[in-house]
LUMMAR-349985 format. One line per field, with one value per atom (N, C-alpha, C): atom name; residue number from 0; x, y, z; chain; residue in three letters. Coordinates in pm, 1 decimal. Layout:
! residues N
lolo <- c(CA|...)
zake <- c(NUM|...)
X <- c(X|...)
Y <- c(Y|...)
Z <- c(Z|...)
marpa <- c(A|...)
volo <- c(Ala|...)
END
This chain:
! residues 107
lolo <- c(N|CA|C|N|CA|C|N|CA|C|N|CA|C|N|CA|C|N|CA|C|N|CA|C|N|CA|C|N|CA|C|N|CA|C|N|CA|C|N|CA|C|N|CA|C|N|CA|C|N|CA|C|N|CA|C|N|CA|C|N|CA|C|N|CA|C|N|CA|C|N|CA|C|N|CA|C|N|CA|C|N|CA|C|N|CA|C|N|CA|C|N|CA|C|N|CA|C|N|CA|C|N|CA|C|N|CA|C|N|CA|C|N|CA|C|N|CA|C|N|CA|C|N|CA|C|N|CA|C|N|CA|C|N|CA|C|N|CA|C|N|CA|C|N|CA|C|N|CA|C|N|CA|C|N|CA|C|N|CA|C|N|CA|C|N|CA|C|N|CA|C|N|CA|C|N|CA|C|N|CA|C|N|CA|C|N|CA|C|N|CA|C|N|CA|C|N|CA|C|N|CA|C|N|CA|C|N|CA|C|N|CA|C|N|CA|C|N|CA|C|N|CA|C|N|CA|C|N|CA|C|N|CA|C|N|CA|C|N|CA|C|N|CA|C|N|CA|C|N|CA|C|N|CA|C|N|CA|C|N|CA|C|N|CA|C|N|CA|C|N|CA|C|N|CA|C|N|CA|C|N|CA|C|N|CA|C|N|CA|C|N|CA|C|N|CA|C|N|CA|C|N|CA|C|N|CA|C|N|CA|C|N|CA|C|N|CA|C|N|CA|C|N|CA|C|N|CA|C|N|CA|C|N|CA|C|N|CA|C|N|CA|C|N|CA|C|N|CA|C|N|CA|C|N|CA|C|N|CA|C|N|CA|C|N|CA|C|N|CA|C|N|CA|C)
zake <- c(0|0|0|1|1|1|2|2|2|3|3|3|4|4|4|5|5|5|6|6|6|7|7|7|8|8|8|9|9|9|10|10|10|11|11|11|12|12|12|13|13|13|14|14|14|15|15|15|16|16|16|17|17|17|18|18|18|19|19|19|20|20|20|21|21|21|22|22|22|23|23|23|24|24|24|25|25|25|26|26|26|27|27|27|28|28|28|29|29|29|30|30|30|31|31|31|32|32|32|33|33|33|34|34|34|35|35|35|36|36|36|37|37|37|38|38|38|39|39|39|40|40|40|41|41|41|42|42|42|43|43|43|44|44|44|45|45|45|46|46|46|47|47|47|48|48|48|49|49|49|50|50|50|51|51|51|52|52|52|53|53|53|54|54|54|55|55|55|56|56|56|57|57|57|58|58|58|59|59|59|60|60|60|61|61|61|62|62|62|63|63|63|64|64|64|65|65|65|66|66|66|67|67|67|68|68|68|69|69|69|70|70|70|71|71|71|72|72|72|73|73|73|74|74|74|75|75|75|76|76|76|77|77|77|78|78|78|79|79|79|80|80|80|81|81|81|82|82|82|83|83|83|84|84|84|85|85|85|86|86|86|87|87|87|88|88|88|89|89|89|90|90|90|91|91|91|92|92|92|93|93|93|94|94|94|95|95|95|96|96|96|97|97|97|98|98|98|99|99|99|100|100|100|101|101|101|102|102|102|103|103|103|104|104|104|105|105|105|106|106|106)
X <- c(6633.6|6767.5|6860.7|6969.9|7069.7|7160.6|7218.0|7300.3|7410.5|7468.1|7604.8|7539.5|7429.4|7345.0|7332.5|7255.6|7246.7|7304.0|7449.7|7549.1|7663.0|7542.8|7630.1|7764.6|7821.7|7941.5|7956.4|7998.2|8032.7|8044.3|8028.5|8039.7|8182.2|8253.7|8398.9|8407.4|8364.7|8344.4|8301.5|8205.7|8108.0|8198.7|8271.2|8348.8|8482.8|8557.5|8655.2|8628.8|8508.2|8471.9|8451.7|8369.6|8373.6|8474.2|8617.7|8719.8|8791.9|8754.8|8788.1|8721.2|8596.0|8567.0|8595.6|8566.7|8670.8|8778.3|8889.7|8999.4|9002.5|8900.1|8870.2|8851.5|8761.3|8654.7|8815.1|8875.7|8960.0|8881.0|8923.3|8807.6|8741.7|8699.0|8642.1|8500.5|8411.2|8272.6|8265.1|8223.8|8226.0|8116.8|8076.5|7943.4|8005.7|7920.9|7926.3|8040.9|7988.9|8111.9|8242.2|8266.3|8411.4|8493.2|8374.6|8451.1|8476.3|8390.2|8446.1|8565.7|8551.2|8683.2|8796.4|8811.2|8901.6|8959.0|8855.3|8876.3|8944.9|8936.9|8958.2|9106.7|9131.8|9270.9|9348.9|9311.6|9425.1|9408.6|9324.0|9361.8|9411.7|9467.2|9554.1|9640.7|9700.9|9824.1|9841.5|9788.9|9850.9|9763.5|9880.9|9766.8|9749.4|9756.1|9676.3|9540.3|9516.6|9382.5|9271.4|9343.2|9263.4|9207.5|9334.2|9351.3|9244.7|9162.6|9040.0|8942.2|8929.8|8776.0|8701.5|8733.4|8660.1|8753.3|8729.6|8756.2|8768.8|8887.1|8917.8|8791.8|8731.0|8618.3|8488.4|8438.6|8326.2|8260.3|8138.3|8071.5|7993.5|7980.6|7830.0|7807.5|7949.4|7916.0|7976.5|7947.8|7991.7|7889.4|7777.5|7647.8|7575.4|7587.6|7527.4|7610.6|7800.5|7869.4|7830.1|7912.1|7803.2|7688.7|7564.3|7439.1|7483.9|7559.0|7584.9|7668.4|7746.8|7849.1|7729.2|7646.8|7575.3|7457.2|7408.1|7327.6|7405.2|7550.7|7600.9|7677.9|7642.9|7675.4|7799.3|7919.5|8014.8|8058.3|7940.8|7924.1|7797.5|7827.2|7690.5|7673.1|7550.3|7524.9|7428.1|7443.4|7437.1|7359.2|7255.3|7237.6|7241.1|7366.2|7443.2|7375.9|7319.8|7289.5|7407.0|7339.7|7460.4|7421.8|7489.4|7483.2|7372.4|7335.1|7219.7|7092.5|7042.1|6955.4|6928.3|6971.0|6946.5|7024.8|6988.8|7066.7|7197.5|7288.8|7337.7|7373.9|7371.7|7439.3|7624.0|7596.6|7767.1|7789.3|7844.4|7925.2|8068.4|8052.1|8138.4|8165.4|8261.3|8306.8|8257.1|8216.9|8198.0|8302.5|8293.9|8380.6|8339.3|8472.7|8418.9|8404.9|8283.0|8227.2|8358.3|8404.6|8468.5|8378.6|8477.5|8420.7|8397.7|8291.2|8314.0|8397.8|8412.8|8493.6|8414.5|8471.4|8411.2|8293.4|8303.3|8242.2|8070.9|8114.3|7999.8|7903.4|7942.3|7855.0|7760.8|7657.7|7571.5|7573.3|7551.1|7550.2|7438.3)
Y <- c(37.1|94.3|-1.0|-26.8|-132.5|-52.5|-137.6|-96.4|17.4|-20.1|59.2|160.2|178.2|314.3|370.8|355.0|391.6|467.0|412.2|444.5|559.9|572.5|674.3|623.8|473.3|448.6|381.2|285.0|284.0|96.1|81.1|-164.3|-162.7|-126.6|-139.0|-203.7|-138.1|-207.1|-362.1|-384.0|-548.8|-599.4|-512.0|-630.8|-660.5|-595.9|-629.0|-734.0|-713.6|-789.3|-942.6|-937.5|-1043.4|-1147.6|-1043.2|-1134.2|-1156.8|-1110.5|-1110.1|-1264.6|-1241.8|-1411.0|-1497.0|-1465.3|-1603.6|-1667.8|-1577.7|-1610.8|-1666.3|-1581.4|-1647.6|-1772.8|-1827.5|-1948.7|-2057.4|-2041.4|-2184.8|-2246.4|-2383.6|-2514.8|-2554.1|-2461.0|-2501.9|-2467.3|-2535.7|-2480.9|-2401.6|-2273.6|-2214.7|-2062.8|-2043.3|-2012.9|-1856.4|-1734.6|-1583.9|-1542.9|-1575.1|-1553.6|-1589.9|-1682.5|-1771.7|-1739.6|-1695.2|-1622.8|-1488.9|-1393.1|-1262.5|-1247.2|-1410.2|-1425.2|-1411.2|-1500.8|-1555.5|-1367.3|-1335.4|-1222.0|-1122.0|-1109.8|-1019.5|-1007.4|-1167.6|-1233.4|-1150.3|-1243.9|-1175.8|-1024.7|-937.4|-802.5|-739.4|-785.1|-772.6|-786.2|-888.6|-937.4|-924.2|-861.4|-853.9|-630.0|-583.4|-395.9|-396.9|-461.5|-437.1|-487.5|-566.5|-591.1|-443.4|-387.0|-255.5|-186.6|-122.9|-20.7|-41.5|-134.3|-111.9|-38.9|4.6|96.9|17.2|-88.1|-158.5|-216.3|-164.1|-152.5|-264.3|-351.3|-465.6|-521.3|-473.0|-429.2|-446.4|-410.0|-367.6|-459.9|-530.1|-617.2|-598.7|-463.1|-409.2|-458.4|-538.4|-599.6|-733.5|-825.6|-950.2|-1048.1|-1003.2|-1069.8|-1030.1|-899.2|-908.7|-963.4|-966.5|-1060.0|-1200.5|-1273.8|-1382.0|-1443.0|-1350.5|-1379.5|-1364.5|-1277.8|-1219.2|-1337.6|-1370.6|-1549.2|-1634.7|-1682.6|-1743.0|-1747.7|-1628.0|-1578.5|-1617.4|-1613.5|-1621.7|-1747.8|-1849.4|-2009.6|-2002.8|-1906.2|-1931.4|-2010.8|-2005.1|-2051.0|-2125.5|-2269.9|-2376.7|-2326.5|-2267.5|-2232.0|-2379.6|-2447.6|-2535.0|-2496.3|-2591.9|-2549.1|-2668.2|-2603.5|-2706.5|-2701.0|-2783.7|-2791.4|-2721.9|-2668.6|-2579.1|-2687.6|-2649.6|-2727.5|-2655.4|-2529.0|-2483.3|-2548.1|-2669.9|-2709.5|-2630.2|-2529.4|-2438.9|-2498.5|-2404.4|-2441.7|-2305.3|-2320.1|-2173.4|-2221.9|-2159.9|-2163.9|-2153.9|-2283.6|-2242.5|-2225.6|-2198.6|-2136.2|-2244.0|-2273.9|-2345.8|-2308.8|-2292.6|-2222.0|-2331.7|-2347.7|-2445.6|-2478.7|-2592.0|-2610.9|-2655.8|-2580.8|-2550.2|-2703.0|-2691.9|-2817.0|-2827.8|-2970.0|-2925.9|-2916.9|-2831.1|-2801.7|-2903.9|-2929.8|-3054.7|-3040.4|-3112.5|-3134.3|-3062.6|-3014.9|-2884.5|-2973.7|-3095.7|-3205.5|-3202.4|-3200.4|-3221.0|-3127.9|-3011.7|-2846.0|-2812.3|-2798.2|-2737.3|-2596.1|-2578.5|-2442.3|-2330.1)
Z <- c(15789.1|15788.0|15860.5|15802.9|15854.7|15968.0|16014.5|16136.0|16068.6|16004.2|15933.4|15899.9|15813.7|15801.7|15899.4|15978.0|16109.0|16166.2|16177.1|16245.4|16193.7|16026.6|15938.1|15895.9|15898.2|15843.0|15706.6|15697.1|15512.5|15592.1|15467.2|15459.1|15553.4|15519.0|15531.8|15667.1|15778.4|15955.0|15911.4|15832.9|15895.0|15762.9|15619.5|15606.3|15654.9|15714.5|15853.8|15925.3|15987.2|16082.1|16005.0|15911.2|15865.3|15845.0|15766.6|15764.0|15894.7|16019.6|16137.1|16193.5|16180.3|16217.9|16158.8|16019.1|15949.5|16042.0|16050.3|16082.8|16230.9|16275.9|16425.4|16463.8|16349.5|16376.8|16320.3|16177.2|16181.3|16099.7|16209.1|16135.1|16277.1|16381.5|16481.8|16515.0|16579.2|16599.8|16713.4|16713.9|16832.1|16821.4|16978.9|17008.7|16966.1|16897.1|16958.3|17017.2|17192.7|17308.2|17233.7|17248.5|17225.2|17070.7|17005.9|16837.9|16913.7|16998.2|17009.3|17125.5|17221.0|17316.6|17166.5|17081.3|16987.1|16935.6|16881.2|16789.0|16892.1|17014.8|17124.8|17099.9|17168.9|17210.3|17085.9|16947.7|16813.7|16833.4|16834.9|16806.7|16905.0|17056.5|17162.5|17121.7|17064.0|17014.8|16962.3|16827.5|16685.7|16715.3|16727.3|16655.6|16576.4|16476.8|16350.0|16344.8|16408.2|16393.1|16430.4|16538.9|16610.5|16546.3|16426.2|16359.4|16261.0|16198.0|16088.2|16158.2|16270.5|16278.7|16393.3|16427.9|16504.9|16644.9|16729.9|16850.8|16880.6|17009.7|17041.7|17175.8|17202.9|17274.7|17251.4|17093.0|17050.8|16998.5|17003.6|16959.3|16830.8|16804.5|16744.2|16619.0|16521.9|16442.2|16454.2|16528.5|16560.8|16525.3|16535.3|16540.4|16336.2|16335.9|16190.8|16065.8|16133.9|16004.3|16045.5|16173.6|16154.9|16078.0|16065.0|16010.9|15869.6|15865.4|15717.2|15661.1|15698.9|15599.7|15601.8|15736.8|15731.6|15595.8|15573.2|15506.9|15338.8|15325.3|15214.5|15207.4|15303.1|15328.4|15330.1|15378.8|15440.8|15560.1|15669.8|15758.4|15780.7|15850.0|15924.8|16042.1|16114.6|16216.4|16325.2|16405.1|16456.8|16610.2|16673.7|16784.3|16887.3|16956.1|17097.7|17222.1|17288.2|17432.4|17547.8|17633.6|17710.7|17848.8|17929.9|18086.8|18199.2|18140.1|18187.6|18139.9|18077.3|18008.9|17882.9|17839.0|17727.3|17586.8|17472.0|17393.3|17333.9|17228.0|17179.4|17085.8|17004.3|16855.3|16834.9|16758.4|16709.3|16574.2|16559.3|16399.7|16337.8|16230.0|16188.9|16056.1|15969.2|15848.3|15782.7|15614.1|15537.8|15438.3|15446.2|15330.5|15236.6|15140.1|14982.3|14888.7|14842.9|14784.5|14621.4|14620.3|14481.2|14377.6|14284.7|14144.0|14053.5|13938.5|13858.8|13766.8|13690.3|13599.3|13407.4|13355.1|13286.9|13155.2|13149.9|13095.4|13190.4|13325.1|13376.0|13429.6|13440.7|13415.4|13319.8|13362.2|13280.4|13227.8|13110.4|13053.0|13026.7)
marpa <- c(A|A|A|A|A|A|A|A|A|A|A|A|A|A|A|A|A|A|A|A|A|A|A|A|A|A|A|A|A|A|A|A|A|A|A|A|A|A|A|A|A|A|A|A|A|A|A|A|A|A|A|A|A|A|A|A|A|A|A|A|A|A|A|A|A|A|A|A|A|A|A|A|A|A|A|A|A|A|A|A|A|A|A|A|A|A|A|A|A|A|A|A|A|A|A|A|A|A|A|A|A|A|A|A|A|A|A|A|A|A|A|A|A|A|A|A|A|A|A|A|A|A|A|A|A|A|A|A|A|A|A|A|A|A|A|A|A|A|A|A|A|A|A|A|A|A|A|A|A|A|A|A|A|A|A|A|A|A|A|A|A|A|A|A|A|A|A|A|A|A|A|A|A|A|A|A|A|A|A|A|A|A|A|A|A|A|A|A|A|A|A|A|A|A|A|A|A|A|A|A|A|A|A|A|A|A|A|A|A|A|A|A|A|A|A|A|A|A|A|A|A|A|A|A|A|A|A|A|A|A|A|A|A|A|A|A|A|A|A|A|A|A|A|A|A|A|A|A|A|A|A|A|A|A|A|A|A|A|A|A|A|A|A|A|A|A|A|A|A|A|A|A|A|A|A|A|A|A|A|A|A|A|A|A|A|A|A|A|A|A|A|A|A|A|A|A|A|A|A|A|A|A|A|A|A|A|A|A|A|A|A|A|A|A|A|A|A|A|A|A|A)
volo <- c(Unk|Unk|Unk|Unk|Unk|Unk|Unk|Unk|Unk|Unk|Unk|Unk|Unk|Unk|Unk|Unk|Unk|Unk|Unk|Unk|Unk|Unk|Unk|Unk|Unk|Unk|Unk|Unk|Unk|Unk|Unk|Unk|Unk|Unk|Unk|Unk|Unk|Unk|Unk|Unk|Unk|Unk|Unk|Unk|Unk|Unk|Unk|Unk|Unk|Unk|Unk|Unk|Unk|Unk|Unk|Unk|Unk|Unk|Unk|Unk|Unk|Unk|Unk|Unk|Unk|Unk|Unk|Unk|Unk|Unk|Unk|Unk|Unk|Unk|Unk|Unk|Unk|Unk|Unk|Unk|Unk|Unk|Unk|Unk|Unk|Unk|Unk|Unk|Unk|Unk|Unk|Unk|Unk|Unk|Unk|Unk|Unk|Unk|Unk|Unk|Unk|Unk|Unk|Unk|Unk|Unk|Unk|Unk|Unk|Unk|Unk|Unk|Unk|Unk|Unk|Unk|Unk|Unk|Unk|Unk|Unk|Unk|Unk|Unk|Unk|Unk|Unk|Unk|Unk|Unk|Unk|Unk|Unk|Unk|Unk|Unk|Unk|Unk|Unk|Unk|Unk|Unk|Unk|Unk|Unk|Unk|Unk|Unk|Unk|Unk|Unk|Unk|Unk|Unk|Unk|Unk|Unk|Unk|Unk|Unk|Unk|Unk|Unk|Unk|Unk|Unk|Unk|Unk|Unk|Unk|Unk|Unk|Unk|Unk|Unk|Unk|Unk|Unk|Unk|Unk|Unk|Unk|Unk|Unk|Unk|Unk|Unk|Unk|Unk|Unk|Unk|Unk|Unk|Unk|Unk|Unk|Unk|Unk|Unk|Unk|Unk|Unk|Unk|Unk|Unk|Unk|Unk|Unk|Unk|Unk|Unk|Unk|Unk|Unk|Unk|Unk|Unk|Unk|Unk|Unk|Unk|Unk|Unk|Unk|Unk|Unk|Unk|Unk|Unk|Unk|Unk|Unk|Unk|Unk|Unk|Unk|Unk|Unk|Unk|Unk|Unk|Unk|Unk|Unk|Unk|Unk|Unk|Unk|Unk|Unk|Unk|Unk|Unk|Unk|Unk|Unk|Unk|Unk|Unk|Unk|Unk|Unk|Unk|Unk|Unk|Unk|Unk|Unk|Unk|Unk|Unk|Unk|Unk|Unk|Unk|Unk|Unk|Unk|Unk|Unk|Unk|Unk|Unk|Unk|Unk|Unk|Unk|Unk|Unk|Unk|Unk|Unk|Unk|Unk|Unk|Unk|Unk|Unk|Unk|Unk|Unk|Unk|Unk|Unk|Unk|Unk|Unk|Unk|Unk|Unk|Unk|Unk|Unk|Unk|Unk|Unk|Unk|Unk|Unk|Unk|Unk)
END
């Protein structure tokens, strides 16, 4: 049973969220923390972000959209050395490979 089941709600939360990190991330690489610092900051500043269902606060789907673009190669997930000797993952949006030319597609 998935989280949103779970939780008895409908896609609608993790796809919010989803287009929430998008917008978060940019064209920059950055860890979890620092996308949900990012995502925090805009939905302080902007109320509309609040108002989809998902709290300026709430993490609970931060981590399964993540996996989820990842999972659908929206996003390169990368693993950075931290200053604690450890490592963390960063997230970076992909960019879109061009299309060929309609000569060179297979059918």
């Amino acid at each position: 049973m998935s989280l949103i089941h779970s939780r008895g709600g409908s896609a609608m939360p993790l796809a919010n969220e989803r287009r929430r990190v998008l917008e978060a991330l940019g064209d920059e690489a950055m860890t979890g923390p620092a996308v949900f610092r990012r995502m925090r900051e805009r939905s302080i500043g902007d109320a509309t972000g609040v108002g989809d269902g998902v709290q300026a606060g709430d993490q609970a789907f931060l981590y399964p959209a993540l996996h989820s673009l990842e999972a659908d190669r929206r996003l390169q997930a990368t693993w950075l050395p931290d200053a604690g000797g450890g490592s963390r993952r960063a997230y970076r949006r992909r960019r879109p490979l061009p299309s060929l030319p309609c000569a060179m597609r297979r059918s």
